[in-house]
N, C-alpha and C positions, 0 to 999 in steps of 0.2 A: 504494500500500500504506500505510496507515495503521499506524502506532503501539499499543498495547495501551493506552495511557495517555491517546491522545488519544480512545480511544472511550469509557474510562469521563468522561472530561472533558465530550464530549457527551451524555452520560446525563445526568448529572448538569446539565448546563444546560439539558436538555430538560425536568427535574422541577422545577428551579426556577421556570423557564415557567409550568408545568403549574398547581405549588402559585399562582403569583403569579392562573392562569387561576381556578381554585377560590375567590381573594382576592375577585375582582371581581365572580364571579358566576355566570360561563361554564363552569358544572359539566362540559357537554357535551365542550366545547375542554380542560378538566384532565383526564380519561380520555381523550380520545383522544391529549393528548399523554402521559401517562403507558406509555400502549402505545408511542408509540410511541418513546417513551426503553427499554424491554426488549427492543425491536429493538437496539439497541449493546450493552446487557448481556449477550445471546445469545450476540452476534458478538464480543465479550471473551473467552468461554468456548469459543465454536466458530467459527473462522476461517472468513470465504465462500471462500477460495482452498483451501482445504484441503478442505470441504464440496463444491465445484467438482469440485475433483481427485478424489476419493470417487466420483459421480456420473459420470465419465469411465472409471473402471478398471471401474464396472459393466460398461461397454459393449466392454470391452476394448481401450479407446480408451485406449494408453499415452501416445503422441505428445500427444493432448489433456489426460494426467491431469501431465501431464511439464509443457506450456505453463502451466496456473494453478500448479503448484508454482514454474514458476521464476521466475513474481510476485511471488514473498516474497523480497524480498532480502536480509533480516537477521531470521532467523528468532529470533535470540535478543530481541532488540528487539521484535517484533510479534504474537510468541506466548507463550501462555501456558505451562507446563511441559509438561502432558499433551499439548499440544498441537504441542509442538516434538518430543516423541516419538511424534507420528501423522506428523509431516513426515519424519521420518526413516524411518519406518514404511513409507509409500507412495513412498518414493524405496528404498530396501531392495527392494521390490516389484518396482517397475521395475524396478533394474539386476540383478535374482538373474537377470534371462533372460540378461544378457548376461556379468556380470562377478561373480561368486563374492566375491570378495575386499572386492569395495569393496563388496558388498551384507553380508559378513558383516560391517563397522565401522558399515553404517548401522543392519540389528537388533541390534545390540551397545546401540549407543547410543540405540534405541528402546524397549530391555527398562531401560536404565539409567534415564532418564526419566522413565518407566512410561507406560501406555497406561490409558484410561481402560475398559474395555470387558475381563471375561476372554477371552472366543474373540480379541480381539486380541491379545493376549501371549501366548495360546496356539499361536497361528498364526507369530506370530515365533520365540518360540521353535522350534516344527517346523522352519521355515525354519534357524535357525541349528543345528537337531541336522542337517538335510540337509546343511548345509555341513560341521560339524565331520567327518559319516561322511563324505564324499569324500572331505576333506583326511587321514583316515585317523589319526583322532583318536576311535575307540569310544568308551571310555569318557565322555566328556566329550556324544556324539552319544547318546549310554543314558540322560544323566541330562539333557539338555535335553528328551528324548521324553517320560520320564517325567514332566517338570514340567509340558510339554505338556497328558498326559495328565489328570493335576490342575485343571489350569485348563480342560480343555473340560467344563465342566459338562451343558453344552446337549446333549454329540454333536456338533459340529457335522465336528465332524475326524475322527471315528471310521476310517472309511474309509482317511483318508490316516493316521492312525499305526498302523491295522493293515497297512495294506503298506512302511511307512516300518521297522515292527517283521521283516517278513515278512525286508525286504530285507536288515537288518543279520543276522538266522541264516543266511542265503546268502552272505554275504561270506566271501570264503576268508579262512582266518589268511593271517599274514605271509609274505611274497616269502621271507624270507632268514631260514632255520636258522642260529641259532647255537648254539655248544656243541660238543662233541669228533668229533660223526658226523662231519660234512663231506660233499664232495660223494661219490658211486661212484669217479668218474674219482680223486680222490686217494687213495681206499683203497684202487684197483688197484695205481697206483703206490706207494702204500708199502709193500703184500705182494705 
């Protein structure tokens, strides 16, 4: 895993290459090393392990989008911003199948970040209005939908926030009345 800093370091020695190629003559060899110094500056901006992982979750290949992810060792060191909140993003992903909790810290901290793409933080956010309605937090699951909403420009979600909407008007109010009624059984026995 390389570094963010040592890839623009190779850019940049790959242009001065390029310019020295341009110097001497070798017009041919300064374009093509110029291309090929925007091959790093690419991969500055878009991670191959992360791009990897991407490519993997098409396939629905968790285990394989899980294995390039856990190639990044020190994701604050070798990623970019946007980019350490796509890593959080597709780790979010993964674990919503398994684990709620730790998937709701990872799109927390992937909406915090930000994401480069709207249907992405649109799709996070869904996911964490999914969490908040389980954990039986409306209000909070109403206004992540809605933001949702806002950001899928495209439709891409349509579908799942109209049943995400569908399912929050089907949720019963709350288990436990409170206030002076109480249950039958204590109003028998008090009269």
């Amino acid at each position: 895993m390389y570094n963010k800093i040592i890839k623009l370091v190779t850019a940049a020695g790959i242009i001065a290459f390029a310019v020295y190629q341009f110097i001497e003559g070798n017009i041919g060899n300064g374009i093509m090393f110029i291309l090929l110094s925007l091959i790093f500056v690419f991969l500055y901006f878009k991670n191959e392990f992360i791009l990897l992982a991407f490519l993997r979750l098409r396939k629905q290949d968790f285990e394989g989008a899980k294995k390039w992810l856990d190639k990044i060792k020190n994701p604050e060191a070798a990623l970019v911003t946007k980019q350490q909140g796509y890593y959080n993003y597709l780790h979010g992903l993964m674990v919503s199948q398994t684990n709620i909790n730790e998937a709701e810290k990872y799109f927390k901290k992937a909406v915090s970040l930000g994401l480069s793409m709207d249907h992405d933080m649109a799709m996070a956010k869904l996911n964490l209005s999914g969490i908040a309605f389980s954990k039986r937090r409306k209000i909070e699951a109403e206004k992540l939908l809605a933001e949702a909403q806002k950001l899928d420009k495209q439709g891409m979600l349509t579908d799942q926030i109209k049943m995400m909407k569908e399912n929050m008007k089907r949720a019963v109010g709350p288990n436990q009345h409170f206030g002076a009624g109480g249950s039958i059984r204590a109003q028998k026995r008090r009269g």
